[in-house]
C-alpha positions in Angstrom: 87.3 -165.7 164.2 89.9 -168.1 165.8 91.4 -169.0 162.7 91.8 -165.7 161.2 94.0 -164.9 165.1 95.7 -167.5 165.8 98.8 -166.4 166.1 97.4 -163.5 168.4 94.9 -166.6 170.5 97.8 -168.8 171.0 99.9 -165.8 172.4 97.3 -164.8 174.4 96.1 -168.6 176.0 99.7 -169.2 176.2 100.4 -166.1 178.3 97.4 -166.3 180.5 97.8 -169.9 181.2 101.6 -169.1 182.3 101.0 -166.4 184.4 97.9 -168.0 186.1 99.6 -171.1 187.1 102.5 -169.3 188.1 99.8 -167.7 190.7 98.2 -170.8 191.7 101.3 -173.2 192.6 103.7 -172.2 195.0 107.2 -173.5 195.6 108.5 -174.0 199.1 111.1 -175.9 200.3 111.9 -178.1 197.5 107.8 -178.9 197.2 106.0 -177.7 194.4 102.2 -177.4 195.7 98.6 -176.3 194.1 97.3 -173.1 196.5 93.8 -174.0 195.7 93.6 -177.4 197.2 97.0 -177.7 199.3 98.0 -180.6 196.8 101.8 -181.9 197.3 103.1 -182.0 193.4 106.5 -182.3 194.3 109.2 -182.4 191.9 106.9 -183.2 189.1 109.5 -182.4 186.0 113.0 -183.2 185.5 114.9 -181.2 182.6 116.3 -183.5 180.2 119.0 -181.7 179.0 120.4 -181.7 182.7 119.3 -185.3 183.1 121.3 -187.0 180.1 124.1 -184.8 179.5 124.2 -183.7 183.2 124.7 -179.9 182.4 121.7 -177.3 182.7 119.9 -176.0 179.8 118.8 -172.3 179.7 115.8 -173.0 180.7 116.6 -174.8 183.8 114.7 -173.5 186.8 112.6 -171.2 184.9 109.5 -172.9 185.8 110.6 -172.1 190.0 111.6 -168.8 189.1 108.1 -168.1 187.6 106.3 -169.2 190.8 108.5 -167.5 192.8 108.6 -164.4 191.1 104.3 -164.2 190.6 104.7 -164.4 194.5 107.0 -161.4 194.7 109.9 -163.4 195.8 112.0 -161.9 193.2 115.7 -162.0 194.6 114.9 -166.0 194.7 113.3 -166.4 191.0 116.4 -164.7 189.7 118.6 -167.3 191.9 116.7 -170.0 189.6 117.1 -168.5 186.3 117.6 -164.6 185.6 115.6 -164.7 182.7 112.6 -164.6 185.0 113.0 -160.6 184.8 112.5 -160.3 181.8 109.9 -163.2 180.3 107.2 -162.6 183.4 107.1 -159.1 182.4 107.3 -159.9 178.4 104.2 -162.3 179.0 102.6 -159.9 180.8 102.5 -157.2 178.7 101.1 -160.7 176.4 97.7 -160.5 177.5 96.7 -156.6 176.4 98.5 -156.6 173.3 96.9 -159.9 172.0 93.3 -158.7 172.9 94.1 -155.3 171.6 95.3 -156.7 168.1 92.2 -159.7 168.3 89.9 -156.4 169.0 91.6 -154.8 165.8 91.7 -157.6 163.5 87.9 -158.1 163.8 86.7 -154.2 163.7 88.8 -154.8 160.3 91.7 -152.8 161.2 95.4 -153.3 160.8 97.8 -154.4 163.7 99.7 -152.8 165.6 103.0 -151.7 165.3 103.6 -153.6 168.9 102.6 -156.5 167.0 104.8 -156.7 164.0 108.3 -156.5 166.6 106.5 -158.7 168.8 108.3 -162.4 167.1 111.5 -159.7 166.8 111.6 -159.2 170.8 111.1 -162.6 171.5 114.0 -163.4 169.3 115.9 -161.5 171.4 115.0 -162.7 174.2 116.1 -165.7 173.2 119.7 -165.0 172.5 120.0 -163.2 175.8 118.5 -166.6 177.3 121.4 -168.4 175.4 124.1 -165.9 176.2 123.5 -165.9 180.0 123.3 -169.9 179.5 126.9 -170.0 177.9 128.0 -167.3 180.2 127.3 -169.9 183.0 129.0 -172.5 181.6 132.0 -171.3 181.0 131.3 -170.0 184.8 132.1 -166.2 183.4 128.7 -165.5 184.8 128.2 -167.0 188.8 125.2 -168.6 189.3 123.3 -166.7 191.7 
């Protein structure tokens, strides 16, 4: 069953496990802490893009921006890394689309249309991660 979705699995693991951890850590003055059991983590990753060739990556921040934004602090998650606004929601919208398509695929059916742009709008999303990334380095775009 696993094997005959996992494309659809993986998407779906991968969303849930982003989302939920961007619901159970919290970031607060420059601390990164688990909610559960009010465990310090602190700065626990360094980008290493930023780290050997001292300029950000587009990704930079993202992992904040997630925590923040899962805790409705939006106007500081898109401070971090704008992308926030659109990946939460595209990871999201993740979770019933892979179980629709798993449901489908076992009941014998085809997949859904969703499903076939789905690489397509991740694509995307991509280039607009690398345009906004270039767009800041050439400092056309402020960072926020």
């Amino acid at each position: 069953m696993i094997k005959k979705n996992l494309e659809a699995w993986t998407f779906l693991i991968g969303s849930i496990g982003i989302i939920l951890l961007s619901f159970l850590l919290n970031y607060q003055d420059n601390m990164v802490t688990l909610k559960i059991f009010n465990i310090e983590l602190g700065n626990i990753y360094r980008c290493p893009v930023l780290y050997f060739f001292h300029i950000p990556c587009p990704t930079c921040g993202l992992s904040r921006a997630f925590i923040l934004f899962a805790h409705f602090q939006f106007a500081e998650a898109i401070r971090y890394n704008m992308a926030v606004t659109v990946l939460f929601p595209y990871l999201l919208l993740q979770i019933p689309l892979q179980l629709i398509d798993i449901i489908r695929k076992q009941r014998g059916l085809e997949t859904s249309r969703l499903r076939k742009i789905n690489v397509r709008i991740l694509i995307v999303i991509g280039v607009i991660l690398i345009v906004i990334w270039i767009l800041k380095l050439f400092q056309i775009l402020p960072n926020l």
